[in-house]
C-alpha positions in Angstrom: 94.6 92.6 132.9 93.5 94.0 136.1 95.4 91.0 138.0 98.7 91.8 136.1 98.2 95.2 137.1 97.5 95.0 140.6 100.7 92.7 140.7 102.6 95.0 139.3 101.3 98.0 141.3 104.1 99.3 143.1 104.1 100.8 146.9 106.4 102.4 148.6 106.5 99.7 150.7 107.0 97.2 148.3 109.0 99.2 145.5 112.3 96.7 145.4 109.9 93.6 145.0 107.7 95.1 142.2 110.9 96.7 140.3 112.3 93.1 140.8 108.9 91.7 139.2 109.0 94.6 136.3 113.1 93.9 135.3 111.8 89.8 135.5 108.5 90.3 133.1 110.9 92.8 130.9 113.6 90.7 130.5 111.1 88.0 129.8 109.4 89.9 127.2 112.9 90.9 125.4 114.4 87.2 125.5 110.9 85.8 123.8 111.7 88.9 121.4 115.3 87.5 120.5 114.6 84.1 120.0 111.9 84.1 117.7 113.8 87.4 115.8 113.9 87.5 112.1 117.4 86.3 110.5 119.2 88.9 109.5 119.2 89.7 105.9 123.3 88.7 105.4 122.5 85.6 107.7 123.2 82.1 105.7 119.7 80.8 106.7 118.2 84.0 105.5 120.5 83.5 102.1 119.8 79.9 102.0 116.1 80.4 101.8 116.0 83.4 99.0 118.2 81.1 97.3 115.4 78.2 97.4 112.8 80.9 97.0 115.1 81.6 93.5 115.0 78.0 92.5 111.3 77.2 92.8 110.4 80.8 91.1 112.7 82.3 89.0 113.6 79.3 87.6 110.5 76.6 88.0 107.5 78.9 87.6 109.2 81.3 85.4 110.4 78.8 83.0 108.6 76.3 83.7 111.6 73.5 84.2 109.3 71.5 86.2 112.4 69.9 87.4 112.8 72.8 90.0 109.4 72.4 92.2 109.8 68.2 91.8 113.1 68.6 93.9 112.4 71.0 95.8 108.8 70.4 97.4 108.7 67.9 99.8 106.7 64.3 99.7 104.5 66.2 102.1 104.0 69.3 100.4 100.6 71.3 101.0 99.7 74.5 99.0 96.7 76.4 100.0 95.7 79.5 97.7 93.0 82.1 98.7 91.0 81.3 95.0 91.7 78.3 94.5 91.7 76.2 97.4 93.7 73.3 98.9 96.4 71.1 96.6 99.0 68.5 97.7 102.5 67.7 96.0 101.0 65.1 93.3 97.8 67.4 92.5 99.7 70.7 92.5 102.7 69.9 89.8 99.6 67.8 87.6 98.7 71.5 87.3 101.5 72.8 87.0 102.1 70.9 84.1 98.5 70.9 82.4 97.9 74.8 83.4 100.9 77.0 83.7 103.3 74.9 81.5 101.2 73.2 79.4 102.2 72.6 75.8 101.7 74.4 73.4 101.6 78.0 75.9 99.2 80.2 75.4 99.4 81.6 78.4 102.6 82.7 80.9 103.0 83.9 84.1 105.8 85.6 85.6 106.6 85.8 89.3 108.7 88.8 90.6 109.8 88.7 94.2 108.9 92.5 95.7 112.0 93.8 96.9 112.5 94.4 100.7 109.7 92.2 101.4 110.7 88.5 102.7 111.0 88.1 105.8 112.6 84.7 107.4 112.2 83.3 111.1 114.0 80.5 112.1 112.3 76.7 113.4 114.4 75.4 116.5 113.4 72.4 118.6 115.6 71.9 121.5 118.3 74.6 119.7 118.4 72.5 116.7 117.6 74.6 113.5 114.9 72.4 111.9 113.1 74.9 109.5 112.3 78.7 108.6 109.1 80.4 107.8 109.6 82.8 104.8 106.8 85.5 104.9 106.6 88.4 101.6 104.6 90.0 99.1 104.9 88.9 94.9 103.7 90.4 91.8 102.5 88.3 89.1 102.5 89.5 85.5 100.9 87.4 82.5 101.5 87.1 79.0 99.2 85.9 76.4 100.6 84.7 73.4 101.1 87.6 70.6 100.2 90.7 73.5 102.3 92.4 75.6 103.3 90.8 79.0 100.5 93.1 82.0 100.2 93.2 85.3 98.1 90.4 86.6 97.9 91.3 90.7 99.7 91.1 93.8 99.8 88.7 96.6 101.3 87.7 100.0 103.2 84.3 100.9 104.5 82.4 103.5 106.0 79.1 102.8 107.6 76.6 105.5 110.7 75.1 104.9 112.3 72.3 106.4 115.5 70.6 106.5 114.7 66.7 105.4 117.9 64.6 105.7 120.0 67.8 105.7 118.1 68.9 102.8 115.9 72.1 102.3 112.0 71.6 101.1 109.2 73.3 100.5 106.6 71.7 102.9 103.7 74.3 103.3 102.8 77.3 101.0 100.3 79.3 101.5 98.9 82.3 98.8 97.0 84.8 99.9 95.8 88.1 99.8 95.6 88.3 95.9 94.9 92.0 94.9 94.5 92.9 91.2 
């Protein structure tokens, strides 16, 4: 720190250079900003990705049409949850499919998106869109067969998406930050 300010301390002398080196590390500073911004939220990436988000909840966990996470998760997929450690693709719709949706239900969860809260960053190698990170915050409520449906707790997310032959999917998704 002391470096960077001693070679930006300005002189009298020297004023024209160090206002040239403050407008470079400025402009620097403000291009990094713009090229790793957020998309906006009316942006088709931005759109595109709360539409996938829709899919794999509203729809897949929701419901439980299985069908929804087994399209969109890719071969690769890796889930890693705060309580409940690591999972890949094959492991994480098995429970799917023995816990959430088992048959007969018993038990339901329902995910609800918190308004306001996603965020999504474009991926770019060489100024090629290749993927987006969404970031937000859920709620999950639960519902126990013959009760009312409660709150069950709250929780951050941020999943990494990728486009696979031209094709969105879910490759990372990690849970965290579960508060009841």
């Amino acid at each position: 720190m002391k470096r960077f300010i001693y070679q930006v301390n300005c002189t009298f002398k020297y004023q024209f250079k160090c206002m040239f080196k403050l407008f470079l590390i400025i402009s620097f500073l403000a291009t990094t900003n713009i090229i790793s911004a957020q998309a906006e939220k009316s942006s088709e990436l931005y759109l595109t990705i709360l539409s996938k988000d829709s899919l794999l909840f509203n729809i897949g966990f929701n419901t439980c049409d299985i069908t929804q996470f087994d399209s969109l998760l890719s071969e690769d997929f890796e889930f890693f949850h705060d309580t409940d450690s690591i999972s890949y693709r094959k492991e994480f719709l098995d429970g799917i499919r023995k816990g959430l949706c088992k048959s007969p239900a018993t038990y339901q969860s329902r995910r609800e998106l918190i308004a306001g809260s996603t965020e999504v960053f474009p991926l770019y190698k060489k100024g090629k869109l290749y993927g987006a990170i969404q970031h937000g915050r859920h709620n999950f409520y639960e519902n126990l067969k013959g009760k009312p449906e409660r709150f069950a707790s709250t929780a951050r997310f941020t999943h990494v998406w990728l486009l696979e032959n031209g094709v969105w999917k879910l490759n990372k998704g990690l849970s965290y930050d579960h508060q009841n």
